[in-house]
mmCIF file as Biopython writes it, N, C-alpha, C and O atoms, coordinates in Angstrom:
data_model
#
loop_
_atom_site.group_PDB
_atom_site.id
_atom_site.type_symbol
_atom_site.label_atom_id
_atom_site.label_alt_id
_atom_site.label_comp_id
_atom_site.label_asym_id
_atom_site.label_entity_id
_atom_site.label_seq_id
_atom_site.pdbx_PDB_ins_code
_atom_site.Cartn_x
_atom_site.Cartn_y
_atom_site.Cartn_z
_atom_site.occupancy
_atom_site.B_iso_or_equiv
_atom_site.auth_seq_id
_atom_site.auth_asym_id
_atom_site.pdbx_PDB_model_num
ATOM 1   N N  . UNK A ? 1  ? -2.053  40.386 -6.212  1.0 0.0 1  A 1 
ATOM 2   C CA . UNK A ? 1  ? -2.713  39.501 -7.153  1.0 0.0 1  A 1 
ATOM 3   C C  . UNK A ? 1  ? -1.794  39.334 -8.359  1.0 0.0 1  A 1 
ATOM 4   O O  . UNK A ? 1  ? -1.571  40.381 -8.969  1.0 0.0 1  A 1 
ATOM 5   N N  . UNK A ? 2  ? -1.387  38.553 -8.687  1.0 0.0 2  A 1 
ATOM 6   C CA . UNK A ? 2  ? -1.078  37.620 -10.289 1.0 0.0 2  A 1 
ATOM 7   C C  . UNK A ? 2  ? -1.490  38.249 -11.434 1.0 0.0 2  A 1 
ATOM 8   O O  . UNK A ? 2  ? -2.715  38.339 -11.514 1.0 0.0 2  A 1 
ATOM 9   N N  . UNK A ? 3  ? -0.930  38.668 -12.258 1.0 0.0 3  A 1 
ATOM 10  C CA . UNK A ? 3  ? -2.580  39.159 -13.254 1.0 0.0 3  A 1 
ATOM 11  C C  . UNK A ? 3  ? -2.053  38.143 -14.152 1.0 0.0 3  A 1 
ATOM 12  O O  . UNK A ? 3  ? -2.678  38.170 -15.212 1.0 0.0 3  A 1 
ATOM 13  N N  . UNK A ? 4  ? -0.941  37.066 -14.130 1.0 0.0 4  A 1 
ATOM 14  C CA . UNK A ? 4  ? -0.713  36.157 -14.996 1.0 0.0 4  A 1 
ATOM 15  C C  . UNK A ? 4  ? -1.809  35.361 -15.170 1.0 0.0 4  A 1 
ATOM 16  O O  . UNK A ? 4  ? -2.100  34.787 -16.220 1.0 0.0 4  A 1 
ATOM 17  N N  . UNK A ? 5  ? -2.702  35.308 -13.665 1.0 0.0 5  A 1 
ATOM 18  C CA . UNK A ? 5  ? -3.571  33.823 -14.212 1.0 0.0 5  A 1 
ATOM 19  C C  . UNK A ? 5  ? -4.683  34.506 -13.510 1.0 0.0 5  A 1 
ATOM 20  O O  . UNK A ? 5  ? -4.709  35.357 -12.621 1.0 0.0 5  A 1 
ATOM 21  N N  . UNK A ? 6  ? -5.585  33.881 -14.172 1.0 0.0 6  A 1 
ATOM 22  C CA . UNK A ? 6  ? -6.982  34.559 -14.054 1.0 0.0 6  A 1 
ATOM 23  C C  . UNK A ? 6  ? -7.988  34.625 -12.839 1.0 0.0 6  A 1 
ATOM 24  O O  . UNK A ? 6  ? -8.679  33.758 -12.304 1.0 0.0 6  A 1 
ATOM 25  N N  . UNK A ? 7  ? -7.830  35.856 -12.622 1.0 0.0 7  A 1 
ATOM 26  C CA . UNK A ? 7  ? -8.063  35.696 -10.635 1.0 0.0 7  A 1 
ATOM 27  C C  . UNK A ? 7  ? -10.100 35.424 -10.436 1.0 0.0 7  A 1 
ATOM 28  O O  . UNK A ? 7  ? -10.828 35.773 -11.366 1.0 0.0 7  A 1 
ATOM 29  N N  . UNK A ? 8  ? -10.444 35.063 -9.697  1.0 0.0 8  A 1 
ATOM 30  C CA . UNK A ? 8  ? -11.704 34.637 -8.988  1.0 0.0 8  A 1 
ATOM 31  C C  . UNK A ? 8  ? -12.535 35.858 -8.939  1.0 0.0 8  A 1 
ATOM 32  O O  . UNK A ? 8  ? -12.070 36.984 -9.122  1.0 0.0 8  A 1 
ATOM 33  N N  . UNK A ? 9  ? -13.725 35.617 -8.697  1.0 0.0 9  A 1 
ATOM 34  C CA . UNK A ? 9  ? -14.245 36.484 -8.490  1.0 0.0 9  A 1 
ATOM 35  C C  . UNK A ? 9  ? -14.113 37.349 -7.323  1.0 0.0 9  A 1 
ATOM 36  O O  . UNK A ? 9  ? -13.948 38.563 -7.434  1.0 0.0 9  A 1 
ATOM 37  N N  . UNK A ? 10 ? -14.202 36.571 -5.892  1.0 0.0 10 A 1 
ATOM 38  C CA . UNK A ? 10 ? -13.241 36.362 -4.779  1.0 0.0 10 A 1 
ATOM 39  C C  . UNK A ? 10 ? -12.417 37.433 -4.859  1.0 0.0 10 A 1 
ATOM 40  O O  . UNK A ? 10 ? -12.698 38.528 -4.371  1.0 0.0 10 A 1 
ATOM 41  N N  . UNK A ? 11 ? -11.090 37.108 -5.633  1.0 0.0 11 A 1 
ATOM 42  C CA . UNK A ? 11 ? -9.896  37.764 -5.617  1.0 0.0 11 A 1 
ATOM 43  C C  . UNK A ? 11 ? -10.041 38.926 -6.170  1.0 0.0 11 A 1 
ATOM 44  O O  . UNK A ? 11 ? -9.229  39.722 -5.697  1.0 0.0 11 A 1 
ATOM 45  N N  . UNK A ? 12 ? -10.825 39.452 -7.092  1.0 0.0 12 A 1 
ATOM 46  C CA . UNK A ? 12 ? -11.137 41.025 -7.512  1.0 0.0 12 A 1 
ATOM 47  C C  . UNK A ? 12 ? -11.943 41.505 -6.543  1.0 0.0 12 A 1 
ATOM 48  O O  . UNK A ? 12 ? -11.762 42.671 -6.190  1.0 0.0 12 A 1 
ATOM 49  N N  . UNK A ? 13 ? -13.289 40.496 -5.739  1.0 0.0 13 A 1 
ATOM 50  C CA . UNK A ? 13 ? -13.733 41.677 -4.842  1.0 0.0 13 A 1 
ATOM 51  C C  . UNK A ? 13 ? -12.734 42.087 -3.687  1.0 0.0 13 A 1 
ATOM 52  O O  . UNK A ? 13 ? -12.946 43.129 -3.066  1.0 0.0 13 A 1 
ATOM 53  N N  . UNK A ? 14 ? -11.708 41.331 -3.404  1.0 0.0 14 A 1 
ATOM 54  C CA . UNK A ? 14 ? -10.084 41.433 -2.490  1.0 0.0 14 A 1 
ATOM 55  C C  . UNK A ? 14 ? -9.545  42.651 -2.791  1.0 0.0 14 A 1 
ATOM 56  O O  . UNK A ? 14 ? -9.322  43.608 -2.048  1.0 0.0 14 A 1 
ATOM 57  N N  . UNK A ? 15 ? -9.395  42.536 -3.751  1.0 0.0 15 A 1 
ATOM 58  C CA . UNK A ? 15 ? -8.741  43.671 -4.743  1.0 0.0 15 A 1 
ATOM 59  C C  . UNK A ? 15 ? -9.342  44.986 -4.258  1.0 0.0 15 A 1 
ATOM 60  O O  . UNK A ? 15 ? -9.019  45.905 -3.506  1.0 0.0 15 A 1 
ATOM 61  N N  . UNK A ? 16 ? -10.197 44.703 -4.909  1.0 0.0 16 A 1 
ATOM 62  C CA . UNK A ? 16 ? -11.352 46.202 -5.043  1.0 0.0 16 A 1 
ATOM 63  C C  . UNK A ? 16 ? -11.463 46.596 -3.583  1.0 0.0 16 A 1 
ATOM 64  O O  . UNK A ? 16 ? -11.391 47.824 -3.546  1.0 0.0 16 A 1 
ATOM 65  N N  . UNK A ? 17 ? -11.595 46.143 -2.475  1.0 0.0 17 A 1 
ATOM 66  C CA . UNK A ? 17 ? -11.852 45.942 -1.285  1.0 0.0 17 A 1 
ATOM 67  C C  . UNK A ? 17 ? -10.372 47.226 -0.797  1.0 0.0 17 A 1 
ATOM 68  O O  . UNK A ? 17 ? -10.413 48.392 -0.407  1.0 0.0 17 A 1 
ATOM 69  N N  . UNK A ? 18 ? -9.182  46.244 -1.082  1.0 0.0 18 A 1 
ATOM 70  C CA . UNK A ? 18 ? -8.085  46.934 -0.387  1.0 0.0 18 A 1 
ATOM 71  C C  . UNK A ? 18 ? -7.702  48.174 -1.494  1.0 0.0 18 A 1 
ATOM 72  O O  . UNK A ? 18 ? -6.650  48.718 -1.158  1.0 0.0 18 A 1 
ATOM 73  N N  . UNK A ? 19 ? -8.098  48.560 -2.318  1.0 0.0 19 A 1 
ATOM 74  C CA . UNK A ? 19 ? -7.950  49.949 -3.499  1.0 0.0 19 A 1 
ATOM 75  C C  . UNK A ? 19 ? -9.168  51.081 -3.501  1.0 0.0 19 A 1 
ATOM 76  O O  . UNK A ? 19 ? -9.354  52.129 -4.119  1.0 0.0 19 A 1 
ATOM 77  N N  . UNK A ? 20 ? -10.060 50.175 -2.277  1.0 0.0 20 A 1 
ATOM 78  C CA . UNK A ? 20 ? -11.266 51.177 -2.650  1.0 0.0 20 A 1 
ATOM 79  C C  . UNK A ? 20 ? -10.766 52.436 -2.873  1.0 0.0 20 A 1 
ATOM 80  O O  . UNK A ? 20 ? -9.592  52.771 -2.722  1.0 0.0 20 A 1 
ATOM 81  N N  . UNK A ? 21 ? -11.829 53.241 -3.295  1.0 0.0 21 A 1 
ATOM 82  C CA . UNK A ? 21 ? -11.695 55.157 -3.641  1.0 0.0 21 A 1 
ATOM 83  C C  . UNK A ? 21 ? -13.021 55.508 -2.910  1.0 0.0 21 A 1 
ATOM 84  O O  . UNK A ? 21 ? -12.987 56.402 -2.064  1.0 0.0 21 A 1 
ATOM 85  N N  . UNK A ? 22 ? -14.042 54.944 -3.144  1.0 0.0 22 A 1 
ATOM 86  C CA . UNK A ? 22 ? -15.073 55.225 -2.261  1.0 0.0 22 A 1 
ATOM 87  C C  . UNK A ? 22 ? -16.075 54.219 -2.281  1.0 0.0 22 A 1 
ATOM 88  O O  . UNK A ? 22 ? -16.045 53.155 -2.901  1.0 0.0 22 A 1 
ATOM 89  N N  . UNK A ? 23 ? -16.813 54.587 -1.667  1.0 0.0 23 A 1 
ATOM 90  C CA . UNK A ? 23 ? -18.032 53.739 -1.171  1.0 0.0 23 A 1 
ATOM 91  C C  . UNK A ? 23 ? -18.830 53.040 -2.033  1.0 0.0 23 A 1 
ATOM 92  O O  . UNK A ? 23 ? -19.675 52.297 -1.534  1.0 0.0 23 A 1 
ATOM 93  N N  . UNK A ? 24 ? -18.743 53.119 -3.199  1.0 0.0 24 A 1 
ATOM 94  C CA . UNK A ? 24 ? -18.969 52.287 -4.666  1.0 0.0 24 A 1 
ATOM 95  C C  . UNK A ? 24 ? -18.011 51.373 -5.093  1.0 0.0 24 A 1 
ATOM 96  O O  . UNK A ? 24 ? -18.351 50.445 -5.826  1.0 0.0 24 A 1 
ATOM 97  N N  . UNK A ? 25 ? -16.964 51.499 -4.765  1.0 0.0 25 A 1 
ATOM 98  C CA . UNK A ? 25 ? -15.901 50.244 -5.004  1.0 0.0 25 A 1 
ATOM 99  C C  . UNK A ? 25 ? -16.188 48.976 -3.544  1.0 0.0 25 A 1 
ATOM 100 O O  . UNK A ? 25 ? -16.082 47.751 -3.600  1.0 0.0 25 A 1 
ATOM 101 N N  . UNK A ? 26 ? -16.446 49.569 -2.732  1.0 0.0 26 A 1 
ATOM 102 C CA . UNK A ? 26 ? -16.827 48.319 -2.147  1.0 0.0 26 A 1 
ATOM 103 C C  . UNK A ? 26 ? -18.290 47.870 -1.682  1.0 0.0 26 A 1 
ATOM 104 O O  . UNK A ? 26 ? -18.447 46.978 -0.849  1.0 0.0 26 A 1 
ATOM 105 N N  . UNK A ? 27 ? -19.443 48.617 -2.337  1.0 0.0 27 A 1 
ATOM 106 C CA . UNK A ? 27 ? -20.337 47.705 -3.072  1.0 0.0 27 A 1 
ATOM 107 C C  . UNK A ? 27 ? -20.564 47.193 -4.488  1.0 0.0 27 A 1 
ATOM 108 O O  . UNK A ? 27 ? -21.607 46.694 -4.910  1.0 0.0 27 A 1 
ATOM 109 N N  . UNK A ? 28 ? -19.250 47.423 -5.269  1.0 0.0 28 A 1 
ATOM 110 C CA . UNK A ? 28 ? -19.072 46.640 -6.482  1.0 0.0 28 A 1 
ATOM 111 C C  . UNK A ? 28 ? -18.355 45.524 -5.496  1.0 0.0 28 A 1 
ATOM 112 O O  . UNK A ? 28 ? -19.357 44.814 -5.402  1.0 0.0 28 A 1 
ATOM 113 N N  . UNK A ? 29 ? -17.641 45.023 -4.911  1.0 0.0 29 A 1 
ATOM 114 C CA . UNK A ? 29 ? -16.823 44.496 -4.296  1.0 0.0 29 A 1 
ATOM 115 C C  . UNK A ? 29 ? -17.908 43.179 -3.890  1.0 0.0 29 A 1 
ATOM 116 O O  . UNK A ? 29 ? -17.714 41.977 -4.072  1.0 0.0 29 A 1 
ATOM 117 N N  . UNK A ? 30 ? -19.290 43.966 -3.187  1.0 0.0 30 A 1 
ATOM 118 C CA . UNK A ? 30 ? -20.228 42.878 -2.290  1.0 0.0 30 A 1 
ATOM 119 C C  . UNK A ? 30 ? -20.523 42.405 -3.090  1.0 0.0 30 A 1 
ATOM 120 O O  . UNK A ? 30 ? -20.724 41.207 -2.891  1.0 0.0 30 A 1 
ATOM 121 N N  . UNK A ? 31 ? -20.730 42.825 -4.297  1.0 0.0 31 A 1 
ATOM 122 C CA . UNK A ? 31 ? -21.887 42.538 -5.482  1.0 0.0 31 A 1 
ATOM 123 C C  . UNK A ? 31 ? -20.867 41.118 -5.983  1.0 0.0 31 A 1 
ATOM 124 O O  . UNK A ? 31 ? -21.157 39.923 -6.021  1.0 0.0 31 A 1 
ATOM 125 N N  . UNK A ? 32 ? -19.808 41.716 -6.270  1.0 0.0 32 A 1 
ATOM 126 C CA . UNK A ? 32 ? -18.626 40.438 -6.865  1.0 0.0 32 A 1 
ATOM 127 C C  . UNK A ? 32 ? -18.773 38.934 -5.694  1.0 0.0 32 A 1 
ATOM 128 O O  . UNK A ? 32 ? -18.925 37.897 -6.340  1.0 0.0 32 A 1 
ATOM 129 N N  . UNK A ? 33 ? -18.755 38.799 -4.714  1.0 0.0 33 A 1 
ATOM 130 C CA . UNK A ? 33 ? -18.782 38.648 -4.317  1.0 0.0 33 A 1 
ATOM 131 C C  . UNK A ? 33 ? -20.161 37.831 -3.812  1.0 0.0 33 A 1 
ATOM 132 O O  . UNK A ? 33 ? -20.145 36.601 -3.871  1.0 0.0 33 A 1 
ATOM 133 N N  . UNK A ? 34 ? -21.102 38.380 -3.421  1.0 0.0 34 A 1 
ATOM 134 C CA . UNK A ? 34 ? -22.263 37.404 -4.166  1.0 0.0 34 A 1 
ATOM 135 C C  . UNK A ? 34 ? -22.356 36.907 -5.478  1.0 0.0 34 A 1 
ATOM 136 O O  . UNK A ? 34 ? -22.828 35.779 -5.625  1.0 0.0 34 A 1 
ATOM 137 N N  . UNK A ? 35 ? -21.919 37.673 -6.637  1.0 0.0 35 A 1 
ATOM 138 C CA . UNK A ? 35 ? -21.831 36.436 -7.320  1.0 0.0 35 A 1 
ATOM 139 C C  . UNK A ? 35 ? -21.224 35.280 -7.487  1.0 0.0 35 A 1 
ATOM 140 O O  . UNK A ? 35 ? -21.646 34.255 -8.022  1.0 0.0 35 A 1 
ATOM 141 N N  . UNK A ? 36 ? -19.679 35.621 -6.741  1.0 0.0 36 A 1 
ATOM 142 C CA . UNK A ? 36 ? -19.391 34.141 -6.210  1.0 0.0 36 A 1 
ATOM 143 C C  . UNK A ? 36 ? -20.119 33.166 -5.548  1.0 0.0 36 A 1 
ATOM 144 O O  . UNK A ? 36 ? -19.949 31.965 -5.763  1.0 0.0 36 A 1 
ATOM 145 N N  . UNK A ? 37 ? -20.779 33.532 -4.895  1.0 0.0 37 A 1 
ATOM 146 C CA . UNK A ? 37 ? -21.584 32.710 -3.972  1.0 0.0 37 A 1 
ATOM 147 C C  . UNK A ? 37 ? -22.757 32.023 -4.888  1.0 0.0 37 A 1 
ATOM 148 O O  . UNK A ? 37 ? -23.070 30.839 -4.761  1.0 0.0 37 A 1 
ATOM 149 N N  . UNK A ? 38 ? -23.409 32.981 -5.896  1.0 0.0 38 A 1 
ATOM 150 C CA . UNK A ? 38 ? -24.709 32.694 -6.654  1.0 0.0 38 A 1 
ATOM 151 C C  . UNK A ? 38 ? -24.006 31.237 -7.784  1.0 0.0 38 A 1 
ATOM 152 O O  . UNK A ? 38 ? -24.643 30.213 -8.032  1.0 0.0 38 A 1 
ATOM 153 N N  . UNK A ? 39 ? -22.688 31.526 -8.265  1.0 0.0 39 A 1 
ATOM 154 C CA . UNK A ? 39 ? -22.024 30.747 -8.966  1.0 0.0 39 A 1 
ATOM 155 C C  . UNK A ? 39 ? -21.928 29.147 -8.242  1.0 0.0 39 A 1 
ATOM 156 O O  . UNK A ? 39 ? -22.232 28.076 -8.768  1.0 0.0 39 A 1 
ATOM 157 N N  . UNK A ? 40 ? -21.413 29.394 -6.902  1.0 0.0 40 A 1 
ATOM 158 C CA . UNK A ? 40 ? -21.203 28.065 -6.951  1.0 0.0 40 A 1 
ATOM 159 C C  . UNK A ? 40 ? -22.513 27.609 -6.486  1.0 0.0 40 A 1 
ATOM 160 O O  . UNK A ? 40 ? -22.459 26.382 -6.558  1.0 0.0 40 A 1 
ATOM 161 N N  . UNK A ? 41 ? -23.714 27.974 -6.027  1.0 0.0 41 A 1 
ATOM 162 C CA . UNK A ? 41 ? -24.573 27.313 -6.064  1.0 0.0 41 A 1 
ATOM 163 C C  . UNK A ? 41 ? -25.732 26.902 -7.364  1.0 0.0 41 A 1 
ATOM 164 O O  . UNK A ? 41 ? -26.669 26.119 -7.210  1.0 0.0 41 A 1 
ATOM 165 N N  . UNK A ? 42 ? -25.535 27.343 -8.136  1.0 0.0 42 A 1 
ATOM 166 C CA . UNK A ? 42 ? -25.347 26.992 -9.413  1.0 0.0 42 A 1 
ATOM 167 C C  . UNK A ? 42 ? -24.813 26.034 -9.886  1.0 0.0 42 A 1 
ATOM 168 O O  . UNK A ? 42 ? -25.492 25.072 -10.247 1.0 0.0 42 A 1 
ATOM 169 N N  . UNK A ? 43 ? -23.681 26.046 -9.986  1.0 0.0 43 A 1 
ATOM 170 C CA . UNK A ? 43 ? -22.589 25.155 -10.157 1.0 0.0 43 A 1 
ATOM 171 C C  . UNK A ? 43 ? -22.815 23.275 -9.317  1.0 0.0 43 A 1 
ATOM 172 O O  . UNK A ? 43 ? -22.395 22.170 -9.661  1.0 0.0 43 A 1 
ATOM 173 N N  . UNK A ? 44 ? -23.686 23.757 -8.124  1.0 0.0 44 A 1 
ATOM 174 C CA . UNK A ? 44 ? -23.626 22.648 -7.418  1.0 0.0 44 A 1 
ATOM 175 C C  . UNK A ? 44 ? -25.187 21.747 -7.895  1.0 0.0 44 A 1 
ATOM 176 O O  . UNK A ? 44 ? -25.455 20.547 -7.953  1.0 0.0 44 A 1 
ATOM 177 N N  . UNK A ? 45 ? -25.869 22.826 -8.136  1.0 0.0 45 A 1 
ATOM 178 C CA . UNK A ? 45 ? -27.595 22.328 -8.587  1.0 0.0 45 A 1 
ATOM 179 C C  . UNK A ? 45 ? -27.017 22.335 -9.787  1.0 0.0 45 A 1 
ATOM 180 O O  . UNK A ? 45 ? -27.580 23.364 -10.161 1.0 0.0 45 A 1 
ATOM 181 N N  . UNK A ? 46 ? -26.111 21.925 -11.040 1.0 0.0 46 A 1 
ATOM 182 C CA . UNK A ? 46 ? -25.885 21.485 -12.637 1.0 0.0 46 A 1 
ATOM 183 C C  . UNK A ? 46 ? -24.975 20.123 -11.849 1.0 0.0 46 A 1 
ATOM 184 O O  . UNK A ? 46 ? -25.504 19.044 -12.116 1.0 0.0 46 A 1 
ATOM 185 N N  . UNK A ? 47 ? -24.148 20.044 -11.251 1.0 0.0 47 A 1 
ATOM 186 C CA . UNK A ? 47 ? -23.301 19.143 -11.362 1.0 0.0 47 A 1 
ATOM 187 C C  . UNK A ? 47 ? -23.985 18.288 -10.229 1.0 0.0 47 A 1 
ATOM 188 O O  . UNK A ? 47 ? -23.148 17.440 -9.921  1.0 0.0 47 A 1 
ATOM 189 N N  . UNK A ? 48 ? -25.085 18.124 -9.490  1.0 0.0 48 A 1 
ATOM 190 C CA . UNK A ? 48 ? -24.914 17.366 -8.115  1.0 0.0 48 A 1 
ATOM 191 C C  . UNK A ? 48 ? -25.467 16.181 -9.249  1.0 0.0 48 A 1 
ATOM 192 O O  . UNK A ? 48 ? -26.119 16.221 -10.292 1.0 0.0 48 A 1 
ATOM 193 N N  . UNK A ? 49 ? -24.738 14.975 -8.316  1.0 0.0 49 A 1 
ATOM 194 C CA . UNK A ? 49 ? -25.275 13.326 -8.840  1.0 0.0 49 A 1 
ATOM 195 C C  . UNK A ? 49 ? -26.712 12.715 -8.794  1.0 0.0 49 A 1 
ATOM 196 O O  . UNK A ? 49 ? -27.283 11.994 -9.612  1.0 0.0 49 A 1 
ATOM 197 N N  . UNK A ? 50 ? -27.059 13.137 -7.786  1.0 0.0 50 A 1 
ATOM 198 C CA . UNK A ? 50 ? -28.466 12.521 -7.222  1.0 0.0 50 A 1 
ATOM 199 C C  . UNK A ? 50 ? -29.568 13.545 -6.989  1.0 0.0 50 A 1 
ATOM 200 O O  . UNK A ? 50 ? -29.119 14.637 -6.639  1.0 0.0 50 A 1 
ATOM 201 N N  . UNK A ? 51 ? -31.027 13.474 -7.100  1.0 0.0 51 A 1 
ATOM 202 C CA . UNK A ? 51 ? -31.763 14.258 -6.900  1.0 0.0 51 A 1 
ATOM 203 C C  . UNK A ? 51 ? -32.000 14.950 -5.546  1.0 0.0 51 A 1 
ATOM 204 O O  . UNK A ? 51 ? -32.681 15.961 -5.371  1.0 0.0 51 A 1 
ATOM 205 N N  . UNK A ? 52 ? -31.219 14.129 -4.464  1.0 0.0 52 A 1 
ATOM 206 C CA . UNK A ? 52 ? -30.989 15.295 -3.187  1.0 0.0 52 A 1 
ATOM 207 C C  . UNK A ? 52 ? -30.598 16.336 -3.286  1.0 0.0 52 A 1 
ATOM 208 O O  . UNK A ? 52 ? -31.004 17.464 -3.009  1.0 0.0 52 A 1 
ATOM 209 N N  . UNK A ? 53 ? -28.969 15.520 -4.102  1.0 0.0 53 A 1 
ATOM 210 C CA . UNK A ? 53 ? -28.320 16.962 -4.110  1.0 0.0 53 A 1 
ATOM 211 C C  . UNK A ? 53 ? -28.674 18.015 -5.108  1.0 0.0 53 A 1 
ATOM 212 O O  . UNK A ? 53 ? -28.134 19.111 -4.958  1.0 0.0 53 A 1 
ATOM 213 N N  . UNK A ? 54 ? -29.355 17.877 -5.928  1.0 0.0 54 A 1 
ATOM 214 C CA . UNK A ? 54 ? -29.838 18.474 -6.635  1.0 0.0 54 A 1 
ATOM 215 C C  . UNK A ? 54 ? -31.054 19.560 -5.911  1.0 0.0 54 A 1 
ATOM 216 O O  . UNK A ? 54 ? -31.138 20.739 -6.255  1.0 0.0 54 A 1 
ATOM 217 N N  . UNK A ? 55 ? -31.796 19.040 -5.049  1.0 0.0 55 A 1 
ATOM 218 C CA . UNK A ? 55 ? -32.721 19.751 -4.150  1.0 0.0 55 A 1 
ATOM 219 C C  . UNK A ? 55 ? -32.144 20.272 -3.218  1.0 0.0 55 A 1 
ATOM 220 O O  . UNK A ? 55 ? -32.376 21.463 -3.010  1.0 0.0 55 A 1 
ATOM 221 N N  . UNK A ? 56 ? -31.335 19.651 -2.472  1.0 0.0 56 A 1 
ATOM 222 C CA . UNK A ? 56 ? -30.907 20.545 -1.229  1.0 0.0 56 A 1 
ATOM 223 C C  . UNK A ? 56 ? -30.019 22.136 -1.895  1.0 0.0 56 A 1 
ATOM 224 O O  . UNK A ? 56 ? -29.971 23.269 -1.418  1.0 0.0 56 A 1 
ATOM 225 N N  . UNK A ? 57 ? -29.410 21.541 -3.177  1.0 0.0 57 A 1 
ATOM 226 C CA . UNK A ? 57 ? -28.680 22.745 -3.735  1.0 0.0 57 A 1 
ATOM 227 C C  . UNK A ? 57 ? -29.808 24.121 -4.261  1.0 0.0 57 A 1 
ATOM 228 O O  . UNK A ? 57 ? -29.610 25.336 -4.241  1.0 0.0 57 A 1 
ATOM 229 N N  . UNK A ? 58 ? -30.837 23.437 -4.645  1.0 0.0 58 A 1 
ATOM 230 C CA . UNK A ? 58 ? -31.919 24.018 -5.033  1.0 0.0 58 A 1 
ATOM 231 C C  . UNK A ? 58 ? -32.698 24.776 -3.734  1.0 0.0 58 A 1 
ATOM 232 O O  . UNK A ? 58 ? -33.286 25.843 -3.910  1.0 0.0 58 A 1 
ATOM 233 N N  . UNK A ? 59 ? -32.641 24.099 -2.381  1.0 0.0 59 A 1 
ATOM 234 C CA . UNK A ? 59 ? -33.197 24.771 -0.922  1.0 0.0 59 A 1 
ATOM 235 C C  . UNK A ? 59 ? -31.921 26.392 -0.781  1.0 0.0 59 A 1 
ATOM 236 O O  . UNK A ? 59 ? -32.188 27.515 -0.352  1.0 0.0 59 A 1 
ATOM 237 N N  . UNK A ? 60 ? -31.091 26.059 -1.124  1.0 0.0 60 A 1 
ATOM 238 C CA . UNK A ? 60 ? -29.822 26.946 -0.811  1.0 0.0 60 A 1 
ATOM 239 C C  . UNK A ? 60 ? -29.994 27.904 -1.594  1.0 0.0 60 A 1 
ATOM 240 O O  . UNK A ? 60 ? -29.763 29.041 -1.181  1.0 0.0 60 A 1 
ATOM 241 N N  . UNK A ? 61 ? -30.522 27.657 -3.157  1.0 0.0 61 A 1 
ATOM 242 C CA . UNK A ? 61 ? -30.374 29.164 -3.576  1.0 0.0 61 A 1 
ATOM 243 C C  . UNK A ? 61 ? -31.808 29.690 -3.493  1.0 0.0 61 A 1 
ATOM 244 O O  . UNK A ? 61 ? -31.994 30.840 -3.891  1.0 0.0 61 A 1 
ATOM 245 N N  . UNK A ? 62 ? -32.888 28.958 -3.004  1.0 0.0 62 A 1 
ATOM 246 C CA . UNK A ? 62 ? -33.972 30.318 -2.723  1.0 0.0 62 A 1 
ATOM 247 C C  . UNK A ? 62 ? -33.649 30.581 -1.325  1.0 0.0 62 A 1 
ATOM 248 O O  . UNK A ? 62 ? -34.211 31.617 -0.967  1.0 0.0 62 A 1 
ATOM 249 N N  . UNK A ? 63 ? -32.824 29.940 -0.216  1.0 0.0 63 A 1 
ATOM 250 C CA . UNK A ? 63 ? -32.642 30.834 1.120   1.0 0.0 63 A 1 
ATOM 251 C C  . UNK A ? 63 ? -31.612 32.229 0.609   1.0 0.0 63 A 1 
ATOM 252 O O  . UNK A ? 63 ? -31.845 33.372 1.003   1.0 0.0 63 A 1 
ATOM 253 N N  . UNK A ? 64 ? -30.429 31.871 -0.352  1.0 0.0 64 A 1 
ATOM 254 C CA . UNK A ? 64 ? -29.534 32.575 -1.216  1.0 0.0 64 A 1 
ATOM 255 C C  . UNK A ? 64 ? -30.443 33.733 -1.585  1.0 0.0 64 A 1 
ATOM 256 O O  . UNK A ? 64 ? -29.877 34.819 -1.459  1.0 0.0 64 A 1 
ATOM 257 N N  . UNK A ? 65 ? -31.752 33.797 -2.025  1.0 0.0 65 A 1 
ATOM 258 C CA . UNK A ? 65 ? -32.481 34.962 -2.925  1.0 0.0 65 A 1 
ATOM 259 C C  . UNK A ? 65 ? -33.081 35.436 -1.668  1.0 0.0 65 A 1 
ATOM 260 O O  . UNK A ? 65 ? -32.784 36.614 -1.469  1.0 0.0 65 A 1 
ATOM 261 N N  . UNK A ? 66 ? -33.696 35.011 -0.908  1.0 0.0 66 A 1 
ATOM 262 C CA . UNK A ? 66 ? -34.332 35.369 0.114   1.0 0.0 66 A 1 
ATOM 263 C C  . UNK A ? 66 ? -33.611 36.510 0.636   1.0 0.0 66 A 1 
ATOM 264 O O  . UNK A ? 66 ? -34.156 37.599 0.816   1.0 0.0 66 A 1 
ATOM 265 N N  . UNK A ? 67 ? -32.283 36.254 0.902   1.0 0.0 67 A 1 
ATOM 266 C CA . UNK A ? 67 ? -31.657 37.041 1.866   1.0 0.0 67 A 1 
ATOM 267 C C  . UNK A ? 67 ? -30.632 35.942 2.904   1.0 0.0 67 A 1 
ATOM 268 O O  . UNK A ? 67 ? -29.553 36.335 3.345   1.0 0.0 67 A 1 
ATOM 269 N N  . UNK A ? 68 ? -31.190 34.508 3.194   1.0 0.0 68 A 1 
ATOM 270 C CA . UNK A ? 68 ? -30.770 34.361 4.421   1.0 0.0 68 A 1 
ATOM 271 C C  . UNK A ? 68 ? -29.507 33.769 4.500   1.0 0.0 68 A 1 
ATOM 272 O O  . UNK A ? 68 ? -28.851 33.456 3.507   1.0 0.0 68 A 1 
ATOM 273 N N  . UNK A ? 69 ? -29.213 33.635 5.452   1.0 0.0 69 A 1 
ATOM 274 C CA . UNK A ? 69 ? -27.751 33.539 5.670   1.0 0.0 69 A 1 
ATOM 275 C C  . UNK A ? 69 ? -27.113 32.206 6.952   1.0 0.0 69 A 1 
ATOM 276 O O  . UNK A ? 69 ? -27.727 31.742 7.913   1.0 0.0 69 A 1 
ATOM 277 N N  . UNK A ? 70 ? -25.870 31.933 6.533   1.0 0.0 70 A 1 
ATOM 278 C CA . UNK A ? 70 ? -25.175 30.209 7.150   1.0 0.0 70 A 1 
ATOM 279 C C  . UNK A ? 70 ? -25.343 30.706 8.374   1.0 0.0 70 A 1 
ATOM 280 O O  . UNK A ? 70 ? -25.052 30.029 9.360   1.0 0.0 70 A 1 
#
């Protein structure tokens, strides 16, 4: 990793992933990591154009809270 430019959330749970020490570094890792995921659906229900996308982004993050999965 770069530490010049400012790495992803993604890229630290990468990180953390290949440095683990124990079994807490790589559920800080999952955790990073869903929040990537929580981010961009977020990101997609503030920025979508139209009220679909605005709902379908909105269907995604209560399957997102639920648990369920692509």
């Amino acid at each position: 990793m770069n530490i010049r430019t400012k790495p992803t959330l993604r890229q630290l749970a990468d990180y953390l992933d290949d440095n683990a020490r124990s079994d807490m570094d790589n559920e800080a890792a999952t955790a990073l990591r869903r929040s990537s995921d929580l981010f961009k659906i977020a990101h997609d229900m503030v920025m979508a154009k139209t009220h679909e996308g605005s709902k379908s982004a909105y269907c995604e993050l209560i399957d997102f809270i639920k648990g369920k999965t692509e």
